[in-house]
KEZAKOL-424432 format. One record per residue (C-alpha): chain; x, y, z negated. Coordinates in steps of 0.05 Angstrom, whole numbers. Layout:
BEGIN
A	X	Y	Z
...
end
This chain:
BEGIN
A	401	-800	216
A	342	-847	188
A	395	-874	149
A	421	-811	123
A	355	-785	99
A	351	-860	58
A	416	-843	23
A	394	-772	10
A	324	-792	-22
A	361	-844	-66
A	425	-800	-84
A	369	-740	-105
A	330	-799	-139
A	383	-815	-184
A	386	-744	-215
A	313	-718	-227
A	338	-663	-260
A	391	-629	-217
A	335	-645	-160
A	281	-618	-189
A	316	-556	-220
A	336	-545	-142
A	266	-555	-114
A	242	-498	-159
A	296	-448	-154
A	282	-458	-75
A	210	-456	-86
A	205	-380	-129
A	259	-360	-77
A	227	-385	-7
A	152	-366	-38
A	168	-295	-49
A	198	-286	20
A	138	-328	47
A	90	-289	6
A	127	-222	29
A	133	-237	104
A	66	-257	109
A	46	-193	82
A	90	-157	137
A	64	-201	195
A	-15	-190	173
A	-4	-112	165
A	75	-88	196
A	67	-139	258
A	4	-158	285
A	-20	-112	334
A	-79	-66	323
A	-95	-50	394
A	-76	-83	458
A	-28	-35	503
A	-23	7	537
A	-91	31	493
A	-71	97	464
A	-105	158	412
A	-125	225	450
A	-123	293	416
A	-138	366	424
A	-109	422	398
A	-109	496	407
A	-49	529	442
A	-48	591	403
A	-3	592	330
A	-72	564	304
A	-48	490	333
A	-108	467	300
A	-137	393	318
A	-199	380	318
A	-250	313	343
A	-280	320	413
A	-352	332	436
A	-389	292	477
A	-389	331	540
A	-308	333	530
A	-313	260	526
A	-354	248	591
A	-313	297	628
A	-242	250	610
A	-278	196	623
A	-277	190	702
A	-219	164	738
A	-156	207	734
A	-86	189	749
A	-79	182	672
A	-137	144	646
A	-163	80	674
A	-215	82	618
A	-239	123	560
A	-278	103	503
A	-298	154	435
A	-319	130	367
A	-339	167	306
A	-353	141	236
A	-395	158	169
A	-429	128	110
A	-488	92	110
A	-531	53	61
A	-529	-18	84
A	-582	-67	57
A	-644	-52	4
A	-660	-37	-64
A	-613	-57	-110
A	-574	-92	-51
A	-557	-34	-14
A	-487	-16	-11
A	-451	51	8
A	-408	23	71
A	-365	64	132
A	-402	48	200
A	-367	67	254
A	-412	93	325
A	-375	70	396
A	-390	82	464
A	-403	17	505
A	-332	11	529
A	-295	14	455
A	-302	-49	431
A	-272	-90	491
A	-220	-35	506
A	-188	-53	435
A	-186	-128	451
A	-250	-158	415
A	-292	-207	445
A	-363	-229	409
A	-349	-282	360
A	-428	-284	362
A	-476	-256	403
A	-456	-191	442
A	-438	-128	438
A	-480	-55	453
A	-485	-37	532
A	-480	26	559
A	-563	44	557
A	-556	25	484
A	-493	75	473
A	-525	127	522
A	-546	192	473
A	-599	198	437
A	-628	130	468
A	-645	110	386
A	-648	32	405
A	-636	3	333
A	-577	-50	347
A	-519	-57	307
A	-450	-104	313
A	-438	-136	247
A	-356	-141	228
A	-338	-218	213
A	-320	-204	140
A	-402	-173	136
A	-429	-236	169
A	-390	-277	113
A	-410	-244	65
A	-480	-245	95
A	-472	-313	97
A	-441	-332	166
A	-504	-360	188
A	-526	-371	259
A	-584	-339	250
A	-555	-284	226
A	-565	-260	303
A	-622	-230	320
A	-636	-214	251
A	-667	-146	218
A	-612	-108	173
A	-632	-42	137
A	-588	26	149
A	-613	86	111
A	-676	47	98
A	-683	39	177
A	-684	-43	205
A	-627	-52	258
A	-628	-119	295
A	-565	-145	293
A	-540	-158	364
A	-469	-191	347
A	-413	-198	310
A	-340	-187	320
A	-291	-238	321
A	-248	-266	255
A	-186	-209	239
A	-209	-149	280
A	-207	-87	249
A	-212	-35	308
A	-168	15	300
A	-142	11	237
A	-98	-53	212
A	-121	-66	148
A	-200	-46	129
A	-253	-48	182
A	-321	-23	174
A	-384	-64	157
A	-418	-55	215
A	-408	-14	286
A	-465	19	318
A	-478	44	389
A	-465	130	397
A	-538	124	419
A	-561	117	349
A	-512	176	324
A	-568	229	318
A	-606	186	266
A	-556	190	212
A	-536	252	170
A	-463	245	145
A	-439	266	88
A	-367	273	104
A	-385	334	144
A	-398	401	103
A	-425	430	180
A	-504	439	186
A	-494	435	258
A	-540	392	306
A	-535	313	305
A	-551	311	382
A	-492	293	419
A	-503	333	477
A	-493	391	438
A	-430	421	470
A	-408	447	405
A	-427	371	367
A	-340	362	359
A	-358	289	335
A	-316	237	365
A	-248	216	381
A	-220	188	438
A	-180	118	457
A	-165	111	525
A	-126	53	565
A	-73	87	605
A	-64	75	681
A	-24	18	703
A	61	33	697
A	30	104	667
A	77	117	588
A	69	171	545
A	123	204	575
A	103	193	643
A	36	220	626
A	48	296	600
A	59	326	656
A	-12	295	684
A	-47	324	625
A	-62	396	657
A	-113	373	704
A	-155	339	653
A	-128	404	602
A	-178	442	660
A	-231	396	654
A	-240	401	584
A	-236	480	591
A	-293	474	646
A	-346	446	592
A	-337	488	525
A	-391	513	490
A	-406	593	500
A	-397	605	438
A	-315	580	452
A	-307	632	513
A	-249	673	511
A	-218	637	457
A	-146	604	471
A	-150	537	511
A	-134	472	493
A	-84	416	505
A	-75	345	508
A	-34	299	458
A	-27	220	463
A	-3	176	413
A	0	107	401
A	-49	87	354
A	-25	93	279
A	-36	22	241
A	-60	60	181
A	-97	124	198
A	-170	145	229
A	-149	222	232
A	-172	268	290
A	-96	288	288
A	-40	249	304
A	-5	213	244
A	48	165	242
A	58	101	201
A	82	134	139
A	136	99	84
A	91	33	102
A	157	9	147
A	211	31	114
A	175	9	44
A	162	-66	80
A	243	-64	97
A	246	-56	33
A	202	-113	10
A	233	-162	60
A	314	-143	42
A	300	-148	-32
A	264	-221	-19
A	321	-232	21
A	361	-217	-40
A	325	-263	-82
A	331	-316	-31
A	406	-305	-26
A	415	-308	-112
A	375	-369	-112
A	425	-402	-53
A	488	-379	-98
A	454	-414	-157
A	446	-479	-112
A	505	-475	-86
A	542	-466	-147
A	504	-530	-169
A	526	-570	-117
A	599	-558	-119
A	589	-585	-194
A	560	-644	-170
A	612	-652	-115
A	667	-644	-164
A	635	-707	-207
A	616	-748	-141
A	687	-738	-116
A	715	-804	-128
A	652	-835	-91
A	667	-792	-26
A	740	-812	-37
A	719	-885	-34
A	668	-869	29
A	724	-836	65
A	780	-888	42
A	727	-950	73
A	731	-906	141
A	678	-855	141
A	693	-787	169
A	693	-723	142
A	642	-703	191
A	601	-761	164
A	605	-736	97
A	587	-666	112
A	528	-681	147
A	508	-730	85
A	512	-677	43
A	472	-631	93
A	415	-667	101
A	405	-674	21
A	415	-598	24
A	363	-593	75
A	305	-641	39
A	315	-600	-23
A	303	-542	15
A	241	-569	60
A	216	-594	-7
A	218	-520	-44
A	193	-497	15
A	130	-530	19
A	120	-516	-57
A	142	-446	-33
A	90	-442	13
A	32	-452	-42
A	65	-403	-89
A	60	-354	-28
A	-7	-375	-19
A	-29	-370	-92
A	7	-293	-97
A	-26	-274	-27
A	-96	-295	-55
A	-84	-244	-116
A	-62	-191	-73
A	-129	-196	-36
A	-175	-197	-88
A	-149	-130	-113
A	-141	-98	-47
A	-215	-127	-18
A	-235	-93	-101
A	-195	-35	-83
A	-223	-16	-9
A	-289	-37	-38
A	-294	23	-78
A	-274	70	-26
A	-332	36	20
A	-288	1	71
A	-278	-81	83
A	-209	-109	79
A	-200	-152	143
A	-133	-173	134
A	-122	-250	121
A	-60	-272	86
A	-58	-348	97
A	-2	-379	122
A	-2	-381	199
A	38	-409	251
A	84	-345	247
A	90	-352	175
A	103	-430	178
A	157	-423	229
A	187	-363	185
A	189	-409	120
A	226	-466	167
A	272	-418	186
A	283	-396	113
A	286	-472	91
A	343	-479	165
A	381	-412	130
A	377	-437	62
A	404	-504	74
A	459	-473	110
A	483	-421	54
A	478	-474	0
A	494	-533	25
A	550	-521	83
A	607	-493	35
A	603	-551	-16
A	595	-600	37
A	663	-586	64
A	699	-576	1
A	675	-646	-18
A	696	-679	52
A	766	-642	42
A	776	-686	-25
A	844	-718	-30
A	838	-797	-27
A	904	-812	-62
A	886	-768	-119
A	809	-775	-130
A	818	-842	-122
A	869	-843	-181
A	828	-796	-229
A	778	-810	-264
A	714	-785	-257
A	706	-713	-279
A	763	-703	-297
A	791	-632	-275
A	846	-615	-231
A	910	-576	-261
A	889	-494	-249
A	925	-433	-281
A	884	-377	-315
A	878	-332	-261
A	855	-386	-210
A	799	-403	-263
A	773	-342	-274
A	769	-323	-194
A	741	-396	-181
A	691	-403	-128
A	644	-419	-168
A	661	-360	-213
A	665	-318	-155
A	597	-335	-139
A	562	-329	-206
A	597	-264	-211
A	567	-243	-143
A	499	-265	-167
A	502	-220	-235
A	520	-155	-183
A	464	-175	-135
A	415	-184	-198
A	431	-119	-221
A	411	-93	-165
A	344	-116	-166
A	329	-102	-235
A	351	-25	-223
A	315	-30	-167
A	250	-55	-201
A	265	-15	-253
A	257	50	-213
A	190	26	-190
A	158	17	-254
A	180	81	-283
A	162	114	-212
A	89	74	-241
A	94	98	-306
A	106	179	-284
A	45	165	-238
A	-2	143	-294
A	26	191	-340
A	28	257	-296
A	-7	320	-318
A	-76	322	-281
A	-86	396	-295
A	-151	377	-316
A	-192	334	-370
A	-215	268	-363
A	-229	250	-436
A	-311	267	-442
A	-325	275	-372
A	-387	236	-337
A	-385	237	-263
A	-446	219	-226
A	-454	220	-153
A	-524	223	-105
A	-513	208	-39
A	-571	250	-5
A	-551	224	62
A	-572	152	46
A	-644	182	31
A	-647	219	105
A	-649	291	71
A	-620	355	101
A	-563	394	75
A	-610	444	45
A	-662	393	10
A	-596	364	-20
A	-582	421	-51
A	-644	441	-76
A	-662	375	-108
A	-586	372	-137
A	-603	442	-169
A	-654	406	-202
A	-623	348	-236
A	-560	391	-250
A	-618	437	-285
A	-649	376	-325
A	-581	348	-335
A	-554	403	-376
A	-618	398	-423
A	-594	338	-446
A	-567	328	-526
A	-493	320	-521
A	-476	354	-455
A	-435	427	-461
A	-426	435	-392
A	-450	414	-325
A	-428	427	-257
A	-438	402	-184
A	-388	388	-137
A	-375	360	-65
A	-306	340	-64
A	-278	300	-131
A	-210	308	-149
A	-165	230	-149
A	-230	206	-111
A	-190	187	-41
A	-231	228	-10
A	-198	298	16
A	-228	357	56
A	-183	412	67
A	-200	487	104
A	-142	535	131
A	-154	603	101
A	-110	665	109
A	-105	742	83
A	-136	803	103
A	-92	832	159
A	-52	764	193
A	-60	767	258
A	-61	700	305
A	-5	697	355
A	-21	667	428
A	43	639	424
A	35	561	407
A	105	565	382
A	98	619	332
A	90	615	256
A	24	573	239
A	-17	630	197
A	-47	616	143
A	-42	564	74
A	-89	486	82
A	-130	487	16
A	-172	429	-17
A	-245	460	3
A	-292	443	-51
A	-364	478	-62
A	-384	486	-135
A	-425	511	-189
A	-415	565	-238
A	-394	517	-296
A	-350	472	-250
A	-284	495	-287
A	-311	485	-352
A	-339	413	-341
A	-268	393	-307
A	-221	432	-367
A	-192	478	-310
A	-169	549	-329
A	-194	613	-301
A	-131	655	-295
A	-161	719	-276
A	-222	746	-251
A	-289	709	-259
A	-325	649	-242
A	-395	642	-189
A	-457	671	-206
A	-521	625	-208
A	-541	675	-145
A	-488	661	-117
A	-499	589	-114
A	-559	575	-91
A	-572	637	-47
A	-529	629	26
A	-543	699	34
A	-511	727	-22
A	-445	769	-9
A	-390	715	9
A	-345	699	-35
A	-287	658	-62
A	-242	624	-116
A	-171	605	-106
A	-122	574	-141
A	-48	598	-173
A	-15	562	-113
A	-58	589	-69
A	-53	655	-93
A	30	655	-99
A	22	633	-21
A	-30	682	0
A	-9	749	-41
A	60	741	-74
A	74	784	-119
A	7	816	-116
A	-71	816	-147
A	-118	780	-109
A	-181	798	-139
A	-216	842	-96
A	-177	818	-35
A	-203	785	31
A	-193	711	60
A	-212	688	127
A	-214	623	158
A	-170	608	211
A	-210	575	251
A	-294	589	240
A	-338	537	205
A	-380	505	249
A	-439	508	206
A	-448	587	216
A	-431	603	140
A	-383	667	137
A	-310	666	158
A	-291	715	110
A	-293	721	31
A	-279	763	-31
A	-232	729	-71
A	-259	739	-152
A	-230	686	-183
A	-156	647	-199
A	-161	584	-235
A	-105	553	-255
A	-70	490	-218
A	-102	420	-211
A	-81	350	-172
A	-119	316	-126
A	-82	253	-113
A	-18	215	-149
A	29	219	-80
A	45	286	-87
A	100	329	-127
A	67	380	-152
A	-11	400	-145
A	-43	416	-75
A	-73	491	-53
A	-147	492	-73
A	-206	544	-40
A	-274	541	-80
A	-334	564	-51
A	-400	572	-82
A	-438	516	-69
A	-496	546	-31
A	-441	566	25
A	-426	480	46
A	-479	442	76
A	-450	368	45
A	-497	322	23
A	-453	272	-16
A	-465	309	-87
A	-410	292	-150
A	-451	319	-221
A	-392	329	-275
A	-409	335	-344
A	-368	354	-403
A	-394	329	-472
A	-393	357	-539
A	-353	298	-561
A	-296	270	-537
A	-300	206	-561
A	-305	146	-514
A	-371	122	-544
A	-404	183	-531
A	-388	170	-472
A	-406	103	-466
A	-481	123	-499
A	-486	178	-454
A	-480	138	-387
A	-549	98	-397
A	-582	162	-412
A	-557	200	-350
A	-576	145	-297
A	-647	136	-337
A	-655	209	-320
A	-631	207	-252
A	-685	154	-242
A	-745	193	-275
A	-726	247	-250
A	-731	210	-168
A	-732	129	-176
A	-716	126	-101
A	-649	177	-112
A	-592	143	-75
A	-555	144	-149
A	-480	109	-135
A	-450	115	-191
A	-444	137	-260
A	-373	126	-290
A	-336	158	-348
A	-280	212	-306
A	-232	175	-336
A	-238	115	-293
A	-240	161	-232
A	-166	170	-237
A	-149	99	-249
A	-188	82	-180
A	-147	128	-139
A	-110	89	-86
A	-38	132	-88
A	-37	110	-155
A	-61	40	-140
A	-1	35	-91
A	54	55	-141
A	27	12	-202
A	31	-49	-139
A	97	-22	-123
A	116	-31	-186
A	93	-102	-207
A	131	-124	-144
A	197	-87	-156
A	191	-110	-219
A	171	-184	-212
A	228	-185	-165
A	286	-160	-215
A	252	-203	-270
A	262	-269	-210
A	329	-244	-201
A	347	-247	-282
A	320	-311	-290
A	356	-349	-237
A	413	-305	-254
A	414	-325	-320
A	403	-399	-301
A	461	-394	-262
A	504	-367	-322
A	482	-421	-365
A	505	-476	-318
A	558	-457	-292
A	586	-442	-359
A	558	-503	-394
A	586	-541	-337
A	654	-509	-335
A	654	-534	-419
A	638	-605	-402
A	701	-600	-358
A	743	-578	-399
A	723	-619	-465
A	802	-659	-468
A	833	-592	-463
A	786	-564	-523
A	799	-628	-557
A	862	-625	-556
A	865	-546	-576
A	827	-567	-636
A	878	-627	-655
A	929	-571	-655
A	901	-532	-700
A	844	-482	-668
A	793	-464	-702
A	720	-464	-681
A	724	-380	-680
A	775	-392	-635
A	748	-444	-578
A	683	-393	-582
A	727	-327	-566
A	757	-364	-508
A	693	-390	-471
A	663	-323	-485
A	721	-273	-459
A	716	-306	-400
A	633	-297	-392
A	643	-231	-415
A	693	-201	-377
A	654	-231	-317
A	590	-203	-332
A	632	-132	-344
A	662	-141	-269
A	602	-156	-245
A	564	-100	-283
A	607	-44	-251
A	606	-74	-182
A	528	-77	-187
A	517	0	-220
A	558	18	-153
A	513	-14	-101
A	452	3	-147
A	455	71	-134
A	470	70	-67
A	407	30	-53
A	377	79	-103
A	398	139	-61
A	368	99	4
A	299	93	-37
A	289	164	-62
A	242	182	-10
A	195	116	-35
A	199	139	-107
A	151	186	-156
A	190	237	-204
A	240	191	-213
A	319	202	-195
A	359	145	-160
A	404	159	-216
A	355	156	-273
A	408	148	-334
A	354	110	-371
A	341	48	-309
A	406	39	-306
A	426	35	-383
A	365	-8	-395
A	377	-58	-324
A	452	-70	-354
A	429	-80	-415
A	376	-129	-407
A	427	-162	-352
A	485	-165	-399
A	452	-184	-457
A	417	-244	-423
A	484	-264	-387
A	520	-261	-453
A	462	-303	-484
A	462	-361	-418
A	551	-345	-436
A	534	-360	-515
A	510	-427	-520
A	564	-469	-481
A	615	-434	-521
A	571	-447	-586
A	566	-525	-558
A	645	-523	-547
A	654	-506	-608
A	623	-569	-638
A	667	-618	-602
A	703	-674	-641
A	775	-671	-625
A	777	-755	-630
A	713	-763	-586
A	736	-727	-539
A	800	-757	-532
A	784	-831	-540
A	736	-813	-483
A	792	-797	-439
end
């Protein structure tokens, strides 16, 4: 074998070119499925908690069905030994400012009982974690467990334990931190920093719109969701019939102000990779999207081995007379096959350790605009995509595969070479073959199978980056062009629902003195923000079956809280009716009443007026504002996220009637122009600051770049770079492929030209025949690929935006491009043949 690997190095030695034009085919093919399977193994495969942990939910057994987090009495009432749950643990989250001054940065915390951390598998990489005195309510001991990306970023100093943090302006002594790649319960983003459900009083958050109490003991403080760690040999199926005993004990501790009303069950679930919902949610398109990632790198790994491979049976054809002598001398054909294999396979661990640092390079991009992306909506990314021991053994397997695919078929054409004859020819020079057998040659064959598998990709990509383009181009419903957004965080400052709004009263007041500004508006929900908050309303009249299995009543709207001139500073249309009065704004005890839009009002009343009419909640806010409004208002449709087909059900309340604290000022200037803009966003945060220099300002952006930051639309623009850098891969090696086989199939058959040219054909003529052949080829192939194209294109239609797997222009443009760069690699060979000198060529024979 040492011996072999000798002859290899010096055989690929000899021809720098054909090795180092098959390193880097192997290396853009085995780096992209590198790149993409370490992606799927940091997010698809590693686990996020350690079985059998699963998610607990409640939900009403009436038609209501409605889910909703669990108190703390609920909790402690699951939490003793049942024949279902060996342990429970809860956790809830908000926002917190984390650090000082101009340090400080808006961050998700998440609050655990004692128990949570070890029951999802974490151990302290430093220090410890919160004990159960720490976690008991109310008990206000100032510790917090710092996530390993924070203690990086911190530094990742030993001292960092034991040291003072600030949360909402309060110190926290930091007791630990938790070890390198956890993320709790999600896979991918992780909070900054967990904190101890004893401290969960302290902090206002302004997620929730309820002015309820902060104590936990509150029975009706709904707060927390539950993980528990099922009994030993205990499943999920096992379990549901267990789930009426603990069903009781959860009925034995509601609040009085829940008697009467329909019970509750039980759900399990096992934790979602990708959700922190008080309802159980699956995994999305995230698996069948990474399916698709890994089959189209598979794709390109598989183009890239019919290139090779087609480039070895070249070679094999030229180095014929030298296997002819090896076998003549006594070797076997087995010898010769495993020659030729292990060259195969040190071209392919060679492009597969440059592989592995283009995978690394493309990973390292990916996660400086995901850690940007997740930045902005507060969270950490915690997933690491360096090449581990999984990936490594992957991209050894793919180097084991490749080797195979390329290398095995040549190898044993070349060891089936006929002595007698090979030893006779010369070298190169081509055996006798008809028309029809050239055409359908295996190396034609293969190039042709290339083209259709290119196509593919490209129609595939294609897709993607229109699916991109209809994302970034999609009507809104609303204006972005001179818009401001500005958004106060009250929360951050320690201030009650109702000094939020009275101080936000007041800079919206100042604001709209400002030169420049028409109209100004607050808000506590911002369209494309990635933040959603949605309220179940239904008409005068419905009436709430018992029966769980009846008709859920009611339409989900987006629930946002505004200010008169909200519509005006967004460019949304009242329809009919009228907007809020100032009264009704500020003043909680003004007559209730509400704003829906067209959607909402198709749903709600078809084919009727709904001014005047009455809406309810389904289920009644927490915070004691009324459960049942006037409707005065219909505004015309709006989005809140890319990801959707067509605009989402909206409810508007005045803003007097929410209790959020997280505060979004819109304002809509007299110019449109983006300097305007640009001027007017140094003279709102100057305000903000003489107006309160301590205001927990966050931002102040133009709207415009609101939209852009939204994730859904993040994800498709990713999508599309990644479809598309895959068809563009696919092009290039197809049209490498092309080029050589074609230039090579020329070289061979220079005496023949030669001698068509001695007869009498012209140049015009030697041209049409090289290039029939490449274009009747790329044709073939061109109809073979439209075929599987839109199959694969039907498979994908659930993964793309407003775009049809069909989409007449994708597929005219991906055959296009395709063909035209095929007929180009197809043009110069015949445009080389065509310059051959007819005595050259045969004094060379």
């Amino acid at each position: 074998m040492l011996s072999d690997l000798r002859f290899a190095l010096r055989q690929l030695g000899k021809t720098p070119g054909f090795t180092a034009v098959a390193i880097m085919t192997l290396a853009v093919a085995i780096g992209v499925n590198s790149a993409i399977f370490s992606i799927v193994n940091g997010v698809m495969l590693r686990r996020v908690v350690p079985p059998p942990v699963v998610n607990v939910f409640t939900a009403r057994k009436d038609a209501n069905r409605d889910y909703r987090p669990f108190s703390y009495p609920e909790f402690a009432a699951l939490r003793p030994a049942s024949p279902v749950f060996e342990d429970v643990a809860a956790v809830a989250f908000t926002l917190a400012g984390v650090g000082q001054d101009r340090d400080m940065r808006r961050s998700f915390i998440f609050f655990g009982s004692e128990n949570l951390l070890p029951m999802l598998g974490a151990r302290p990489a430093a220090g410890r974690f919160f004990d159960a005195a720490e976690a008991r309510p109310n008990a206000n001991v100032p510790v917090a467990v710092a996530s390993y990306p924070f203690w990086q970023r911190m530094g990742g100093r030993p001292e960092f334990i034991g040291s003072t943090i600030k949360v909402n302006g309060r110190p926290f002594t930091v007791l630990g931190v938790t070890p390198r790649g956890f993320t709790g319960i999600n896979a991918v983003i992780s909070p900054d920093l967990w904190l101890p459900l004893g401290v969960y009083s302290m902090f206002a958050n302004p997620l929730d719109d309820a002015a309820r109490t902060r104590d936990l003991n509150e029975p009706n403080n709904y707060s927390l969701n539950l993980t528990a760690r099922l009994q030993p040999g205990v499943t999920l199926e096992s379990a549901k019939p267990l789930l009426a005993a603990l069903e009781r004990r959860l009925d034995a501790v509601q609040a009085p102000s829940t008697a009467g009303a329909a019970g509750r069950e039980l759900q399990l679930q096992t934790p979602s990779r990708f959700s922190i919902s008080t309802s159980p949610s699956d995994d999305g398109a995230v698996g069948p999207l990474a399916g698709l990632l890994l089959g189209m790198a598979a794709v390109v790994l598989l183009i890239a081995c019919l290139n090779l491979a087609n480039m070895l049976l070249a070679r094999g054809t030229t180095r014929a007379r030298e296997f002819a002598i090896r076998l003549a001398v006594g070797a076997s054909r087995w010898r010769v096959v495993r020659q030729l294999l292990v060259e195969g396979f040190l071209l392919a661990l060679a492009g597969g350790a440059l592989g592995l640092l283009i995978a690394s390079w493309s990973n390292d991009l990916l996660v400086r605009s995901l850690s940007a992306m997740f930045q902005s909506m507060n969270f950490a990314l915690a997933i690491e995509l360096h090449p581990d021991a999984n990936v490594l053994a992957a991209t050894l397997l793919l180097c084991l595969a490749a080797t195979l695919v390329f290398s095995l078929g040549p190898a044993l054409r070349s060891a089936r070479t006929d002595v007698v004859r090979d030893l006779k020819q010369q070298t190169g020079e081509p055996a006798a073959a008809g028309r029809w057998n050239r055409f359908f040659s295996g190396r034609h064959c293969l190039i042709m199978l290339q083209i259709t598998l290119s196509l593919v990709l490209l129609v595939v990509g294609g897709l993607f980056l229109r699916s991109a383009a209809n994302a970034s181009g999609v009507k809104s419903g609303f204006e972005t062009a001179g818009g401001v957004l500005a958004e106060v965080d009250f929360s951050l400052a320690g201030k009650d629902a109702t000094e939020a709004r009275r101080q936000s009263l007041a800079i919206l007041a100042r604001l709209q003195q400002l030169p420049g500004v028409r109209d100004a508006a607050l808000a506590t929900l911002v369209p494309y923000g990635n933040i959603t908050n949605d309220r179940r309303v239904m008409a005068e009249g419905t009436v709430v079956s018992a029966d769980p299995k009846a008709p859920r009543p009611g339409f989900d709207g987006i629930f946002t809280a505004i200010t008169p001139d909200y519509f005006k500073a967004l460019g949304v249309h009242l329809l009919r009716g009228r907007t809020f009065t100032a009264v009704e704004a500020e003043n909680r005890g003004a007559p209730p009443v509400a704003i829906i839009d067209e959607r909402m009002a198709e749903h709600l009343f078809p084919k009727q007026d709904p001014i005047g009419r009455r809406i309810r909640y389904t289920i009644p806010p927490n915070d004691g504002a009324p459960a049942e409004m006037e409707v005065v208002g219909v505004v015309s449709s709006f989005r809140h996220q890319v990801g959707t087909e067509a605009p989402q059900e909206r409810l508007f309340v005045p803003l007097a009637l929410a209790s959020a604290r997280d505060i979004y000022i819109h304002l809509r200037l007299a110019s449109d122009s983006p300097e305007a803009v640009t001027a007017m966003l140094g003279t709102v945060r100057t305000t903000l600051r003489g107006i309160d220099p301590n205001l927990p300002v966050l931002r102040v952006v133009p709207f415009a770049r609101i939209i852009d930051g939204e994730i859904g639309l993040w994800v498709v623009k990713l999508g599309g770079v990644m479809f598309g850098a895959f068809g563009a891969i696919a092009l290039i090696l197809a049209v490498v492929g092309v080029y050589g086989v074609k230039a090579y199939a020329v070289a061979r058959r220079r005496r023949e030209i030669g001698i068509r040219m001695a007869l009498g054909a012209m140049p015009g003529d030697v041209f049409a025949l090289v290039m029939r052949q490449g274009v009747q080829q790329t044709a073939i192939s061109a109809v073979a690929g439209v075929v599987l194209a839109l199959l694969v294109g039907r498979a994908l239609s659930s993964l793309l935006f407003n775009v049809s797997p069909a989409d007449p222009l994708v597929l005219a443009a991906a055959v296009a491009v395709l063909a035209g760069a095929t007929l180009l690699a197809c043009y110069l060979p015949a445009r080389r043949a065509t310059r051959v000198n007819p005595t050259e060529a045969l004094r060379s024979e």
